[in-house]
C-alpha positions in Angstrom: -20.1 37.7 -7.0 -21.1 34.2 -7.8 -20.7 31.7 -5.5 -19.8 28.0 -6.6 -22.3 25.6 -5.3 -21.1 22.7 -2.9 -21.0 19.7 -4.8 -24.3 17.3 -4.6 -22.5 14.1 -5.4 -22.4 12.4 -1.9 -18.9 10.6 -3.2 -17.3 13.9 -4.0 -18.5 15.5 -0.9 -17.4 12.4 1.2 -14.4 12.9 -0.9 -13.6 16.7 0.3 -14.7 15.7 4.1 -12.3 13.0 4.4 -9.4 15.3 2.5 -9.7 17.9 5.0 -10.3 15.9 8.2 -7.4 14.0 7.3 -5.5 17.0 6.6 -6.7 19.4 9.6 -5.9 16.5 11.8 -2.6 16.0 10.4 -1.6 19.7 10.7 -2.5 20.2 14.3 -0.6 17.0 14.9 2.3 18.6 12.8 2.0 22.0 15.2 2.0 20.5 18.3 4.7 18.1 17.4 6.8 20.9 15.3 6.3 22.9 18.7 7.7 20.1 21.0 10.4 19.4 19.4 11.4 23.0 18.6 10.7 23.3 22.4 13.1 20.1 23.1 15.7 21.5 20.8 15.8 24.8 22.4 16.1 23.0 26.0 18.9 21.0 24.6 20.7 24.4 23.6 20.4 25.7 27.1 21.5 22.6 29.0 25.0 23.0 26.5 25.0 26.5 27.2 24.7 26.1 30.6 27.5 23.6 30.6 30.0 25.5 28.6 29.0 28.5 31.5 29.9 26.2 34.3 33.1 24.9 32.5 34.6 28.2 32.3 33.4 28.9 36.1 35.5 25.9 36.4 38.7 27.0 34.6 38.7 30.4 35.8 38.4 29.2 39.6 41.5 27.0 39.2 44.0 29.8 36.7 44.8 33.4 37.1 44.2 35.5 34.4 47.1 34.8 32.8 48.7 33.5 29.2 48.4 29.7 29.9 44.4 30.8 30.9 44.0 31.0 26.7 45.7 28.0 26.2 43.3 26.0 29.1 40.4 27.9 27.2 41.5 27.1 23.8 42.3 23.4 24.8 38.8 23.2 26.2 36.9 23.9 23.4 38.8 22.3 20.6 36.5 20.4 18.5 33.2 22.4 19.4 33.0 24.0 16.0 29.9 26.0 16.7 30.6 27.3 20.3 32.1 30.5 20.5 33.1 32.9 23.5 34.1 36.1 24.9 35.0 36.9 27.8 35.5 40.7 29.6 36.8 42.8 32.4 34.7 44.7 34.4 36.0 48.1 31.9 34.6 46.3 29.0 37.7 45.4 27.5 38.0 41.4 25.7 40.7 39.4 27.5 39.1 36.3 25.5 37.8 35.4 22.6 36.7 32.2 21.1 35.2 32.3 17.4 33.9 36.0 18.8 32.5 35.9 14.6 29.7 34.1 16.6 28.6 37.6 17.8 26.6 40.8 16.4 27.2 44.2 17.7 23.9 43.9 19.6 25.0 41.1 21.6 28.3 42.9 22.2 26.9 46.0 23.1 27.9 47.0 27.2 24.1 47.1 27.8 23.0 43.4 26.7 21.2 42.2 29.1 22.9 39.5 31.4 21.6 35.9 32.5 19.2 36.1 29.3 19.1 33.2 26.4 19.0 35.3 23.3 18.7 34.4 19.5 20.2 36.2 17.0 21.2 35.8 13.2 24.2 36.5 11.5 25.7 36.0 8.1 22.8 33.9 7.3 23.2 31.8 10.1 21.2 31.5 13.5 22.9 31.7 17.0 21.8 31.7 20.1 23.7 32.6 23.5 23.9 33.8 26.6 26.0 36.4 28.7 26.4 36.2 32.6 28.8 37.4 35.2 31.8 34.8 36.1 34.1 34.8 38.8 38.0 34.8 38.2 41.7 35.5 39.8 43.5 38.3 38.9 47.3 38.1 38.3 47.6 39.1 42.0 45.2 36.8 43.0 42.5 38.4 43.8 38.8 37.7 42.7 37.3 39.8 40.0 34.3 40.1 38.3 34.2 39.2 34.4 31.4 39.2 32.4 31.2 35.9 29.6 29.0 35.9 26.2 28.9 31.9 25.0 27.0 31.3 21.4 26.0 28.2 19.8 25.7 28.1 16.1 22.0 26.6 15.2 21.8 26.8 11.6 21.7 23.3 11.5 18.9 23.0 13.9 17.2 25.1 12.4 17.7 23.5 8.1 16.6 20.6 10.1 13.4 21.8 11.2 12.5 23.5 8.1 13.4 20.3 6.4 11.1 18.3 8.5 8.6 21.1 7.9 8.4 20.5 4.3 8.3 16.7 4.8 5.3 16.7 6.6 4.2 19.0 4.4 4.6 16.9 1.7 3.3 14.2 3.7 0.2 16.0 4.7 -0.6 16.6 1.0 -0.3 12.8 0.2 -1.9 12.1 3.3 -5.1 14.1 1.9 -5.3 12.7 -1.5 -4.7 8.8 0.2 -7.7 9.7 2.2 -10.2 11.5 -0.6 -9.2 8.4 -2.7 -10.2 6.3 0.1 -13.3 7.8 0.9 -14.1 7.9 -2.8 -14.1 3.8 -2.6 -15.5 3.7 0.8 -18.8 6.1 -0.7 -19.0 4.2 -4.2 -19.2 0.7 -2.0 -21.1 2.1 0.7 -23.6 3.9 -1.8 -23.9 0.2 -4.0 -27.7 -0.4 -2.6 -28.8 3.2 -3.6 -26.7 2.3 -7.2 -29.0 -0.9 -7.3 -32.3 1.0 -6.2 -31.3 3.1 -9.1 -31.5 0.4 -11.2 -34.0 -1.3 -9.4 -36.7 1.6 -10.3 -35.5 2.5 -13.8 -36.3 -1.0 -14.7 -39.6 -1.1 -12.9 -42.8 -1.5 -14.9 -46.2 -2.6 -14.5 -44.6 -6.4 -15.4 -41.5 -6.1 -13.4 -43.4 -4.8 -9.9 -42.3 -7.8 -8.4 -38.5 -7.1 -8.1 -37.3 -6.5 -4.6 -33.7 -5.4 -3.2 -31.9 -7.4 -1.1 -32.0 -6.1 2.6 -29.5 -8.5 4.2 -26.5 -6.7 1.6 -27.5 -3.7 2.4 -26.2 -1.4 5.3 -27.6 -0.5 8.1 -27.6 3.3 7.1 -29.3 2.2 4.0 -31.6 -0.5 5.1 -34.4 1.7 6.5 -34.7 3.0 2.8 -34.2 -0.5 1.5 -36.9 -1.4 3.8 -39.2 1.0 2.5 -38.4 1.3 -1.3 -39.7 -2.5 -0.7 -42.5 -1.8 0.6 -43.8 0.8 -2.0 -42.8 -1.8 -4.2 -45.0 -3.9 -2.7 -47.4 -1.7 -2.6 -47.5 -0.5 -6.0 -47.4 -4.7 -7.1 -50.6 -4.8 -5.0 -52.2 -1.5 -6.5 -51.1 -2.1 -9.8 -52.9 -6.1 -9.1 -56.0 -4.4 -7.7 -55.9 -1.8 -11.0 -55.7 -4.6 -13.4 -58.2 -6.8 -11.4 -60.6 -4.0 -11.1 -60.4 -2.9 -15.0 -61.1 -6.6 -16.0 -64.0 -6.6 -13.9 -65.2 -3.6 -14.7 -65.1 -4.5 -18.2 -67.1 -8.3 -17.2 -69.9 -6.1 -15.8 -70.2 -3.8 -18.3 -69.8 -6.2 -21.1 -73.4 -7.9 -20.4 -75.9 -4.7 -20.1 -73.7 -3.2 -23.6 -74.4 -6.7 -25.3 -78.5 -6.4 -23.9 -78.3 -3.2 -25.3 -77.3 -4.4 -28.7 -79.3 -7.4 -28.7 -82.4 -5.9 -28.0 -81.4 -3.3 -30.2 -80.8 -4.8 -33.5 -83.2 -7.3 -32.5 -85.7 -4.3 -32.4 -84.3 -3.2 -35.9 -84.5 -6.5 -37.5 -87.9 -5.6 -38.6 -90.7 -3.6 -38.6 -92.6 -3.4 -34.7 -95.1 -1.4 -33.4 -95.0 1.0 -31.2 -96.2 -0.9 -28.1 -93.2 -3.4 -28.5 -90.7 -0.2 -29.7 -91.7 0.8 -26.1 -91.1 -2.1 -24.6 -87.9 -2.2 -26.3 -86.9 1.1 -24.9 -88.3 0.3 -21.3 -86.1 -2.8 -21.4 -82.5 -0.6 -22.2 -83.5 2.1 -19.8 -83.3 -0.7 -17.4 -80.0 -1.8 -18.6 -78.5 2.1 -18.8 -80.2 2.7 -15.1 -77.5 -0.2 -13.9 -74.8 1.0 -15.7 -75.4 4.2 -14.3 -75.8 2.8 -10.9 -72.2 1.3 -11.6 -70.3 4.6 -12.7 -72.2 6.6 -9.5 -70.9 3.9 -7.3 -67.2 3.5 -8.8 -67.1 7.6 -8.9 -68.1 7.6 -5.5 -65.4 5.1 -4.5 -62.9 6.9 -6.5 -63.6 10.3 -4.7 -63.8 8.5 -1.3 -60.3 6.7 -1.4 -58.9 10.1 -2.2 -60.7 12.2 0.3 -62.2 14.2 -2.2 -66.1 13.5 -1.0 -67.3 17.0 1.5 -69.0 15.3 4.4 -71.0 17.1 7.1 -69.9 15.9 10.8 -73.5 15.5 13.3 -74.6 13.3 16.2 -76.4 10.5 14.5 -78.4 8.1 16.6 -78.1 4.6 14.8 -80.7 2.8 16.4 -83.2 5.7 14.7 -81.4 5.1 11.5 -81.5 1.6 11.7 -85.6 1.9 12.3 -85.9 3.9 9.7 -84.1 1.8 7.1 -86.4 -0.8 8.5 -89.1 0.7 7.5 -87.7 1.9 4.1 -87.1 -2.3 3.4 -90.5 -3.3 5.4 -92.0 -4.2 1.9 -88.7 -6.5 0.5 -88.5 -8.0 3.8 -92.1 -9.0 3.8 -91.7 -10.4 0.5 -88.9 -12.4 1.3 -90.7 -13.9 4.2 -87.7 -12.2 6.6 -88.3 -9.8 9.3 -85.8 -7.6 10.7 -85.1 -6.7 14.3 -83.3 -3.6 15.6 -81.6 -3.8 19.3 -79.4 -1.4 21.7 -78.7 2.4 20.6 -75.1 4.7 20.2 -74.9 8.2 18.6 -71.9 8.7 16.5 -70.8 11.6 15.2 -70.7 11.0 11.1 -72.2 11.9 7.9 -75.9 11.0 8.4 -76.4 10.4 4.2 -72.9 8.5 3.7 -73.9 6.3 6.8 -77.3 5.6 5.5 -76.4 4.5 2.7 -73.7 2.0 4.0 -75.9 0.7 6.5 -78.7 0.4 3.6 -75.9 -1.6 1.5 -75.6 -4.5 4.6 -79.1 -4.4 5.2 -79.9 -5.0 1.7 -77.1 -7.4 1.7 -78.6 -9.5 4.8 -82.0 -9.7 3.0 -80.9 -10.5 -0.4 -79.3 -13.1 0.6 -81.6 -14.9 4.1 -83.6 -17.9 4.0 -87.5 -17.3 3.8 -88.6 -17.3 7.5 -85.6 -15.9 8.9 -84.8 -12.8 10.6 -82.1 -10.3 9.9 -80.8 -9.0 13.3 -79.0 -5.3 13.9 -77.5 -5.3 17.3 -76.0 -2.0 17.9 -73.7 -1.6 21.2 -71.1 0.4 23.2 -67.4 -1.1 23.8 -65.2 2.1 25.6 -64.7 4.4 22.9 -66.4 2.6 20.6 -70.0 2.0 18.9 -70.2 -1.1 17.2 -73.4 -2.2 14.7 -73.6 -5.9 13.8 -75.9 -6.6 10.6 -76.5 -10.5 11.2 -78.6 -12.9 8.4 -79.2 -16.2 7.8 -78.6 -17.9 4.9 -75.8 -19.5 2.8 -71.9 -19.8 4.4 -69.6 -17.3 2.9 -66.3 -19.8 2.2 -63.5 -18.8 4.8 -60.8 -18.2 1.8 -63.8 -15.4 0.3 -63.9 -13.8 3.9 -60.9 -12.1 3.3 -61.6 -10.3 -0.4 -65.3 -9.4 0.3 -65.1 -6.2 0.1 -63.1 -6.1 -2.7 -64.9 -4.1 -5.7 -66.8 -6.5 -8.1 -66.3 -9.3 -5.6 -68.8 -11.8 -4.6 -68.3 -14.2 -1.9 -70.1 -17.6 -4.5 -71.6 -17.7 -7.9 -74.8 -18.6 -5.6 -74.9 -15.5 -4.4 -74.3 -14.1 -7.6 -77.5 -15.5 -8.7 -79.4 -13.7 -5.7 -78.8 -10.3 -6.1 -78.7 -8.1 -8.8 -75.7 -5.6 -7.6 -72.6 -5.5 -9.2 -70.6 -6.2 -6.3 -69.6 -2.5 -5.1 -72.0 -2.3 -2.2 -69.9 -3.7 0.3 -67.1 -1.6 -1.2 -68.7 1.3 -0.5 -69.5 0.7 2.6 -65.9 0.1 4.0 -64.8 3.3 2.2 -67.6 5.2 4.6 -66.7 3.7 7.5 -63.0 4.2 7.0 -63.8 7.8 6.2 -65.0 8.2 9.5 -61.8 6.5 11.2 -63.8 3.2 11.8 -63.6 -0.4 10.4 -65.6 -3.0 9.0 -65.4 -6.9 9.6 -67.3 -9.8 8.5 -67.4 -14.0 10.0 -69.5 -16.4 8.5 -70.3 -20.1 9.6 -72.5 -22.4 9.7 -75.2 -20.5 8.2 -75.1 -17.1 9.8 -73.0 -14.3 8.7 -72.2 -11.1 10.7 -71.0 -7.7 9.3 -69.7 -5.5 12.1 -69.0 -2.2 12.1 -66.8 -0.4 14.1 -67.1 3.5 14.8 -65.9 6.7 17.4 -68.5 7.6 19.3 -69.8 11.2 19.2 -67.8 11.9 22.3 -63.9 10.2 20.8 -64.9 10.9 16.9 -62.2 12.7 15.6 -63.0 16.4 13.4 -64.8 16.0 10.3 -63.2 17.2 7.3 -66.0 20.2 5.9 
């Protein structure tokens, strides 16, 4: 057997939820109400029947059973339409009788049980009554025992209950569809932001990334999501920016090794050479396709780092004996460039010995590229609580304070200066945040007058957190 799914519009369901609150509440307010009234009804019968009791007590103290008693009763009880009575001796035999139609056999019988309200029903009619034991005078005036059976006809109690019944009913049903219609336009308002989100994100597109919703209209059920649709908004304007950014440069730096390469190409091919120049020629492009190799291995390692995809080995490495080492690695550069490079304090961190070689070779490089002849380039390497931090320090031209900020952007250098200095193609410093990061650290950089400071932030071997095999 098939069961039929609950409905995933959020309207229709807030539809049925508000249908049958409304409706359970109503009917337990209908029940207890129904039930107090019936209840007050029912108390209302017993008071009269209890009064038309004490009234014949009453008459029957003050008469002998005689002939002018009937005409006392009958007197009495003119114009109560749906009272009737009977009253009988002691043998069982009726000396009274009021509208005695009132009355079934069962509530006749000798063995009905006295002093107890009864309901009974009749010729399509509902009664309800009571029998107890009066006092009277007999026609020698002495007191006797008779027994008296007093009815009430509450039919019309009763069509007027069931009347009221089917009101509310009624009312109940109304009540429901009032409320699903209700909550129908309470859920198509209340659910306007996600309608707008909708139509937010089928218009987005690489040109439209810059469309936010408003968070003051929306509610505050809603505004969390508001809140963070805009933000991956945001985000997506500012990877989408960084994409577009990226591809442009991309294409700058590969542009001028491609146009070498065809230069020196159909320069080459313009005529006939010989085979010395031919191999100059070809020494010349492998020059040009070792950089553009360079460049994919660098973007491809920046592609697999940003996504986690790089396998890095976690072990204790000591950087003041990576920092020598480098040292001595650049010892020939540095001499050249008239710099020498100092190498103070010691940590041990717990990272990827080859990823953090190579970023610390990519500022090291970076500070001698770019220091004036005769300066020294400075690695200070110290402990702050959980922390090691490396500062790679040259001297040499001021990085502009608005540059600061987007220097380790990909294809991003600080000044066309220091463009002119080096021969990278501005990933290095890229690279180097993505291996930092890696390793839950973090990479900063000031500049003024003259000297500029990359620092690096890391966990030391004791606080680094488990390295991903």
């Amino acid at each position: 057997m098939s069961v039929r799914p609950w409905p995933r519009s959020l309207t229709t369901r807030l539809a049925l939820l508000f249908a049958l609150l409304t409706a359970l509440l109503l009917v337990v307010a209908v029940l207890v109400q129904g039930h107090a009234v019936e209840g007050h009804l029912r108390e209302l019968d017993d008071q009269e029947l209890t009064g038309k009791v004490t009234l014949i007590k009453n008459l029957l103290h003050r008469a002998e059973l005689s002939e002018t008693l009937s005409r006392r009763l009958d007197d009495a009880f003119i114009g109560h339409d749906m009272l009737g009575v009977v009253l009988r001796n002691a043998a069982g035999r009726v000396i009274y009788a009021f509208r005695p139609d009132h009355f079934g056999e069962l509530q006749l019988a000798d063995d009905a049980a006295p002093d107890v309200t009864t309901i009974w029903e009749k010729g399509g009619k509902q009664y309800i009554g009571l029998q107890t034991s009066v006092e009277a005078l007999d026609f020698w005036s002495r007191p006797t025992r008779l027994r008296a059976l007093v009815g009430l006809d509450i039919s019309h109690q009763v069509r007027f209950l069931e009347e009221v019944r089917k009101r509310l009913w009624i009312d109940i049903f109304l009540a429901a569809i009032v409320a699903a219609l209700f909550a129908v336009f309470a859920a198509h308002s209340g659910l306007a932001p996600l309608r707008r989100m909708t139509a937010t994100a089928r218009g987005l597109s690489a040109e439209r990334l810059g469309e936010r919703l408003a968070e003051r209209d929306a509610p505050t059920e809603v505004r969390d999501l508001v809140i963070a649709f805009n933000g991956m908004l945001g985000r997506l304007e500012s990877s989408f920016r960084r994409l577009s950014d990226f591809s442009a440069d991309l294409a700058h730096e590969l542009r001028t090794p491609v146009s070498n390469l065809m230069t020196q190409t159909e320069v080459a091919l313009s005529h006939t050479r010989s085979p010395d120049e031919y191999r100059e020629v070809l020494a010349s492009n492998l020059e040009e396709y070792e950089r553009i190799a360079r460049m994919v291995s660098d973007m491809l390692f920046l592609a697999q780092a940003e996504n986690a995809y790089l396998p890095r080995l976690a072990e204790a490495v000591d950087l003041a004996d990576e920092a020598r080492a480098l040292t001595d690695f650049y010892e020939a550069l540095a001499e050249e460039k008239g710099v020498q490079i100092v190498v103070a304090g010691e940590a041990t961190v717990t990272v990827d010995r080859l990823m953090m070689r190579r970023a610390l070779s990519n500022l090291l490089s970076n500070g001698l590229r770019h220091s004036f002849s005769g300066s020294m380039v400075e690695i200070f390497i110290s402990r702050q609580a959980s922390l090691a931090t490396l500062a790679v320090r040259n001297h040499g031209d001021t990085i502009p304070a608005d540059q600061l900020s987007q220097i380790f952007e990909r294809f991003h250098r600080a000044s066309p200066e220091r463009h002119r200095h080096g021969e990278g193609a501005g990933l290095g410093l890229a690279i180097t945040r993505s291996i930092v990061e890696m390793h839950g650290g973090g990479i900063d950089v000031t500049s003024d007058a003259g000297v500029t400071t990359f620092t690096l932030h890391l966990p030391l071997a004791s606080a680094a957190p488990p390295a991903n095999a």
